[in-house]
C-alpha positions as CSV (number, residue, x, y, z in Angstrom):
1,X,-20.1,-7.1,41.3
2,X,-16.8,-7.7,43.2
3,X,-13.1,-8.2,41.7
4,X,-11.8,-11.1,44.1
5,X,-8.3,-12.2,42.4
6,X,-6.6,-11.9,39.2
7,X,-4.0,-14.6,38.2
8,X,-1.2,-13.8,35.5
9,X,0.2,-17.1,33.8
10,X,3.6,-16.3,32.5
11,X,5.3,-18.0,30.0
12,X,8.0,-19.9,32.1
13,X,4.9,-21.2,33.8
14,X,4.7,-19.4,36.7
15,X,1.1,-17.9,38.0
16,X,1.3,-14.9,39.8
17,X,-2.0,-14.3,42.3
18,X,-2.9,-10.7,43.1
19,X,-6.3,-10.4,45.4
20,X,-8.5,-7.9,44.1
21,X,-6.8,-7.2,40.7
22,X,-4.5,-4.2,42.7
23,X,-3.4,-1.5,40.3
24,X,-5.0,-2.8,37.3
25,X,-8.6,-1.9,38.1
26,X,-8.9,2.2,37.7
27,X,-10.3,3.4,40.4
28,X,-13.4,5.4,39.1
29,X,-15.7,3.1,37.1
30,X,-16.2,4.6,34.3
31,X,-19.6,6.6,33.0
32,X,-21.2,5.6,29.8
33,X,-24.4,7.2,30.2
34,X,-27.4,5.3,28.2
35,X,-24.8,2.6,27.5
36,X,-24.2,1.8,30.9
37,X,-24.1,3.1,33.9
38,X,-20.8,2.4,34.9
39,X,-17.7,0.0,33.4
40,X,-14.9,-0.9,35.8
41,X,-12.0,-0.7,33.4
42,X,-8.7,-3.4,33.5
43,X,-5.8,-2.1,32.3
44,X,-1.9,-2.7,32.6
45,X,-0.9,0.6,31.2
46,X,0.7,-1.3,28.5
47,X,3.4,-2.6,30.9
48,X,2.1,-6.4,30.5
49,X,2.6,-8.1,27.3
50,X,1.3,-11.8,25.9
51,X,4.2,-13.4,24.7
52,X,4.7,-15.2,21.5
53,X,5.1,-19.1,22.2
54,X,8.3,-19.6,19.7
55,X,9.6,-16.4,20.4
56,X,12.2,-14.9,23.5
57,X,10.1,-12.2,24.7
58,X,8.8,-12.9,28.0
59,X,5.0,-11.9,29.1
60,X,2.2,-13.5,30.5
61,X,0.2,-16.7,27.9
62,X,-3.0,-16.3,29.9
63,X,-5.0,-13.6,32.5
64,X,-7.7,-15.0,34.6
65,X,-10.0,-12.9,36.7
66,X,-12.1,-13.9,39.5
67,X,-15.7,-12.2,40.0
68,X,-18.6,-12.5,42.5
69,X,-22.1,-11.5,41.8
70,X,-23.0,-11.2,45.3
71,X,-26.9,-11.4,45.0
72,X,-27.8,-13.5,42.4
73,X,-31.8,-14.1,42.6
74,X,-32.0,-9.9,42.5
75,X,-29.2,-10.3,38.9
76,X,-31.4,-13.0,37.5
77,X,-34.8,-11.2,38.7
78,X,-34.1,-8.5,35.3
79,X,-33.0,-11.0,33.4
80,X,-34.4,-14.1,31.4
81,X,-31.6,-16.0,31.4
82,X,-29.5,-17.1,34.5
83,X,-27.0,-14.3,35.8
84,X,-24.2,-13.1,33.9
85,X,-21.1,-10.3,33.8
86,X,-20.3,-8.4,30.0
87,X,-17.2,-8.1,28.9
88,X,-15.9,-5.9,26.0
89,X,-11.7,-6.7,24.9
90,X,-10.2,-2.9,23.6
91,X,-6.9,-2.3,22.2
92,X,-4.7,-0.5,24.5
93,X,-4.0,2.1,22.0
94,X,-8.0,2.8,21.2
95,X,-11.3,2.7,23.7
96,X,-13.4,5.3,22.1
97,X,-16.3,4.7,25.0
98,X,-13.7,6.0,27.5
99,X,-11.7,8.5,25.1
100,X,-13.9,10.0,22.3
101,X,-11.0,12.4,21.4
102,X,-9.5,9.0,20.3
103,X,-12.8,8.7,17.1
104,X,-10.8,11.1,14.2
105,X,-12.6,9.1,11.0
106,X,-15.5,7.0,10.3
107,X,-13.6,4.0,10.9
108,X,-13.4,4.6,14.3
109,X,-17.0,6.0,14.6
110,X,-18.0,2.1,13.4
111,X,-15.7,0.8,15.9
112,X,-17.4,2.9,18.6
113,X,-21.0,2.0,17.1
114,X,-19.8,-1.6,17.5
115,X,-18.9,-1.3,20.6
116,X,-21.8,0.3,22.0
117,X,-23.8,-2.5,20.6
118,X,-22.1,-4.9,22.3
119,X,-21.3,-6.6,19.2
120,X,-18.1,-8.8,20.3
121,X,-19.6,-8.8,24.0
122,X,-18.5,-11.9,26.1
123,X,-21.1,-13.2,28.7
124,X,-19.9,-14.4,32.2
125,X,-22.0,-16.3,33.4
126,X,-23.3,-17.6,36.5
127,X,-21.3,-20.7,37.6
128,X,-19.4,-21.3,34.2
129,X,-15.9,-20.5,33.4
130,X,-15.8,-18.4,29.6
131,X,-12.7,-19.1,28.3
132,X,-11.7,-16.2,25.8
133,X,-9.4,-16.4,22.8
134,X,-8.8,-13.3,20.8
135,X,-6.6,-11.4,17.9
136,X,-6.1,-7.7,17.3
137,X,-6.7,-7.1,13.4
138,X,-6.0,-3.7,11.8
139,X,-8.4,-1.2,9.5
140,X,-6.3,1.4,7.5
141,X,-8.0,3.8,6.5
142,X,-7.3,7.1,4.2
143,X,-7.8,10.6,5.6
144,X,-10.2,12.7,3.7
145,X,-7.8,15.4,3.0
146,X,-4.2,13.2,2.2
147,X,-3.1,15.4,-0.2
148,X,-0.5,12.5,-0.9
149,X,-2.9,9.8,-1.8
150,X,-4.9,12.4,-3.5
151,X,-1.5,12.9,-5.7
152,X,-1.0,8.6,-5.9
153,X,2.2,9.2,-3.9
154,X,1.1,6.7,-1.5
155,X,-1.5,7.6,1.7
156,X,-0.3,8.4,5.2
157,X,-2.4,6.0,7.0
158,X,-4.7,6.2,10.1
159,X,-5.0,2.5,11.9
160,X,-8.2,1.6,13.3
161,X,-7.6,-2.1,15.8
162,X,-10.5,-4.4,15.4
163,X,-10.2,-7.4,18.1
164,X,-12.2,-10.5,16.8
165,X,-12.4,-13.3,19.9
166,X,-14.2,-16.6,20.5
167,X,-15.8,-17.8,23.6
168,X,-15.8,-21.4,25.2
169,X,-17.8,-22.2,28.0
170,X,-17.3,-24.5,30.6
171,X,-19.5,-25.3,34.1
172,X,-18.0,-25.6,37.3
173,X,-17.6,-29.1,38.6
174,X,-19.2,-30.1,41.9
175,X,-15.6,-29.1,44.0
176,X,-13.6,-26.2,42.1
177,X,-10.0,-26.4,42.6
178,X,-8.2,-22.9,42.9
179,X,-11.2,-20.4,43.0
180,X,-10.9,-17.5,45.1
181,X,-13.6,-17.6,47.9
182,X,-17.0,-16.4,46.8
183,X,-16.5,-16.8,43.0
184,X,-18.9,-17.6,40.9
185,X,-18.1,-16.0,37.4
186,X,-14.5,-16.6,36.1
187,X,-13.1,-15.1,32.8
188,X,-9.3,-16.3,31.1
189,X,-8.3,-14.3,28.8
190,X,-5.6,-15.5,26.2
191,X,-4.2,-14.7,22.6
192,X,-5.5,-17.1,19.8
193,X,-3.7,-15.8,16.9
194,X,-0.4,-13.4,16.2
195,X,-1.3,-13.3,12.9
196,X,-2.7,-10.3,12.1
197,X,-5.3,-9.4,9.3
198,X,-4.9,-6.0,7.7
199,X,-7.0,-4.4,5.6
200,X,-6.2,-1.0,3.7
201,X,-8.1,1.6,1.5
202,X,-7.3,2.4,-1.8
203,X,-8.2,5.5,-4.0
204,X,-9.2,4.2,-7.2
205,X,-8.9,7.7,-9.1
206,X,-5.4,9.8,-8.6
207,X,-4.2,12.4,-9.9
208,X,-1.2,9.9,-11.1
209,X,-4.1,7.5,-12.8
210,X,-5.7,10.2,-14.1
211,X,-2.7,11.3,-16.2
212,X,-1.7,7.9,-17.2
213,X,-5.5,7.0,-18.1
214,X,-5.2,10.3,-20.5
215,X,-2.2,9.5,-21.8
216,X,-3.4,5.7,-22.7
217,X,-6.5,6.9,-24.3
218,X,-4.1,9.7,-26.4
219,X,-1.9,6.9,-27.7
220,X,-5.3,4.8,-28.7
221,X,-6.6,7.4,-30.5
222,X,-3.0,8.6,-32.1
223,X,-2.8,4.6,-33.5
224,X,-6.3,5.0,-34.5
225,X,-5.8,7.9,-36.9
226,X,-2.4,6.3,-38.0
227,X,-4.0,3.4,-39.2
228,X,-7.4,5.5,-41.1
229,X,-5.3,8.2,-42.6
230,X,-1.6,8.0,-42.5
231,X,1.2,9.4,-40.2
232,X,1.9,12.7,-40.5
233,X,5.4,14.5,-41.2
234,X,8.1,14.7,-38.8
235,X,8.9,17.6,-37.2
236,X,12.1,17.7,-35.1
237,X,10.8,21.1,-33.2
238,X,9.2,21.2,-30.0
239,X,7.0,23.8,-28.8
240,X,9.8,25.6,-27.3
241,X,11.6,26.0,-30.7
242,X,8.6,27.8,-32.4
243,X,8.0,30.0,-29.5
244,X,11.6,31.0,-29.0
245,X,12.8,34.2,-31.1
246,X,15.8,32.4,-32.3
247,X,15.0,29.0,-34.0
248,X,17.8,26.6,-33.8
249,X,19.9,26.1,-36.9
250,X,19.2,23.6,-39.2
251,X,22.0,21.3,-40.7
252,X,22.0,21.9,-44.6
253,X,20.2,25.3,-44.6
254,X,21.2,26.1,-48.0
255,X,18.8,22.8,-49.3
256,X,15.6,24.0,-48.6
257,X,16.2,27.7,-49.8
258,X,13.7,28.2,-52.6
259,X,15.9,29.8,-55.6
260,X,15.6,29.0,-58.9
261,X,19.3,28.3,-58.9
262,X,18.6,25.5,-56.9
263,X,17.2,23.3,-59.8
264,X,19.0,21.9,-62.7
265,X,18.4,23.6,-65.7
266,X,16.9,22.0,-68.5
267,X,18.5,24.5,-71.3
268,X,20.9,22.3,-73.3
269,X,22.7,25.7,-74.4
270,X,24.3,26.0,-71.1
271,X,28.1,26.0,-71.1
272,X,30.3,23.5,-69.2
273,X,31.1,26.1,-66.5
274,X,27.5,26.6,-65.4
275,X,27.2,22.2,-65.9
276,X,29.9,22.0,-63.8
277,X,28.8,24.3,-61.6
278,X,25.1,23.1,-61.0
279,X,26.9,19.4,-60.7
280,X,28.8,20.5,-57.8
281,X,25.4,22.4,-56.2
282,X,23.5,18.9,-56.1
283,X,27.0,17.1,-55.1
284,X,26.2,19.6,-52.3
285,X,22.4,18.9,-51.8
286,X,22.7,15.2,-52.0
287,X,25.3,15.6,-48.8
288,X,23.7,18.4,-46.8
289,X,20.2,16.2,-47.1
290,X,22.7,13.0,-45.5
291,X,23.1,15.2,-43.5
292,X,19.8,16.2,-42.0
293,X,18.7,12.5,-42.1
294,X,21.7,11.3,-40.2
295,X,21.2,14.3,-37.6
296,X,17.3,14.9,-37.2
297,X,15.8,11.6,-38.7
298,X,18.0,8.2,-38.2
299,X,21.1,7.2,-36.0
300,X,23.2,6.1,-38.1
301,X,26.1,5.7,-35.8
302,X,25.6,1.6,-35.5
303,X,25.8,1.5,-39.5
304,X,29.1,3.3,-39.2
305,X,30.4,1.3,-36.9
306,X,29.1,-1.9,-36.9
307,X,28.2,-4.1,-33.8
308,X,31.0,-3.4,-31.1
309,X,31.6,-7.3,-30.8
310,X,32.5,-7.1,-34.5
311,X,36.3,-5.8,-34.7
312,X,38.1,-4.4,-37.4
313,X,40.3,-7.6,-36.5
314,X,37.4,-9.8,-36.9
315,X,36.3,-8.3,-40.2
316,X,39.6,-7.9,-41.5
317,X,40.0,-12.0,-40.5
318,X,36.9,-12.9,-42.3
319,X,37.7,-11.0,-45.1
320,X,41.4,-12.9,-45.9
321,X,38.7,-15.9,-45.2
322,X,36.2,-14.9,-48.1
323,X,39.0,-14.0,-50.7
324,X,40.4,-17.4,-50.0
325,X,37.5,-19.3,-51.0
326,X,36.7,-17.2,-54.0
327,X,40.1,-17.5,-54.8
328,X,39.6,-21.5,-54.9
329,X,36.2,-21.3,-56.7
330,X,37.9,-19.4,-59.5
């Protein structure tokens, strides 16, 4: 195989014509063993960009590559079909044939596996012009050991590229205008699509979902023994309280001491100093248990003072109101 002339098609419409590809073939075909036994690799070292049609970034909107298969009977002699070149599109960012060390999941080992199968493989062939379209799509995948996405803090991803393409194919007429002398395979190479697919993994257990999924199931089961047998009593102490050597004081301790002085007495020979006395002790109850409602049970400050768009000059308005109209019913 030889590399006669690459031509880069820039966006203003310009071609640029550079005879044997120059710089952008590496030197050293590379080794792939059982896969093949060599690959001459095209790269621009990332230094060459397509451009976006409605955008102002300039790059190149198309890369065509001239190549000769100098004896074709001896090609086509292995081969059932007529001659033909393979060609494999990588991401600049990811060649795992070339750079293993670049394969850190089992994304990338699929990608590889792919690859080596020739799975997106393009077929130049004898005499026809393959016109390539292609789009870089991404596979984010989740490390096995993300203790983040373990925790359902979100997942640090690793980005596998996937290029999808389509091939057109097109005979050479009778007189091709243009070719570089000698060719008789030709590859153009263009984007298709800037829109890019991603796909991403998701844990479907964390340790986030796994507290959440407990604490659902405790508040079915909670309403569950509600409804069969009742809630239980209220009690204002946590687990910190009854653990703690000094138990916070209680509003209205003196109501729950168990005397007998505590309870009226139902001796009618009592004298009005020990009435009056045992009057003022429940005086006392009855406001020390106000008390422990309004601080430990319900907040009673809205009661007290009413809706803050209801004034004291609204209420005292409405009030004059009111007494006027009873005033003219009676």
């Amino acid at each position: 195989m030889n590399i006669l002339r690459c031509d880069f098609v820039w966006k203003n419409r310009t071609k640029t014509q550079i005879d044997n590809c120059g710089d952008y073939i590496v030197p050293a075909p590379a080794d792939l063993g059982n896969f093949r036994d060599y690959c001459q690799t095209f790269t621009t070292n990332q230094t060459l960009k397509f451009a976006h049609p409605y955008e102002s970034d300039e790059g190149v909107t198309k890369i065509g590559v001239y190549l000769q298969i100098p004896n074709v009977t001896a090609a086509e002699q292995s081969a059932i079909g007529i001659a033909a070149l393979n060609m494999l599109l990588t991401s600049p960012n990811f060649n795992p044939l070339t750079h293993p060390e670049e394969v850190v999941n089992q994304m990338d080992e699929d990608a590889k596996s792919e690859m080596t199968l020739e799975w997106n493989f393009l077929a130049g062939m004898v005499d026809y012009a393959a016109v390539i379209k292609f789009r870089i799509n991404e596979y984010r995948a989740i490390l096995p050991r993300d203790i983040s996405a373990i925790m359902g803090f979100g997942a640090n991803y690793h980005s596998t590229p996937i290029i999808e393409n389509t091939v057109t194919y097109f005979p050479f007429n009778s007189n091709p205008y243009g070719l570089a002398n000698g060719t008789n395979v030709y590859f153009s190479v263009a984007a298709g699509s800037f829109v890019q697919k991603q796909e991403s993994e998701e844990r479907t257990i964390t340790v986030l979902s796994a507290i959440a999924s407990a604490g659902g199931a405790f508040g079915i089961i909670g309403g569950a023994y509600v409804l069969f047998f009742g809630q239980s009593r209220m009690d204002v102490w946590g687990i910190a309280h009854k653990f703690s050597k000094e138990s916070p004081e209680l509003v209205g301790t003196s109501l729950f001491r168990s005397s007998s002085q505590d309870n009226l007495s139902n001796n009618d020979n009592n004298s009005q100093a020990d009435l009056d006395l045992q009057i003022k002790q429940l005086g006392n109850d009855v406001s020390e248990l106000k008390e422990v409602i309004r601080s430990y049970v319900l907040d009673t400050s809205y009661l007290e003072e009413g809706p803050r768009w209801f004034s004291a000059t609204t209420r005292k308005k409405m009030g004059s109101f009111f007494n006027k109209v009873l005033k003219r019913d009676t």
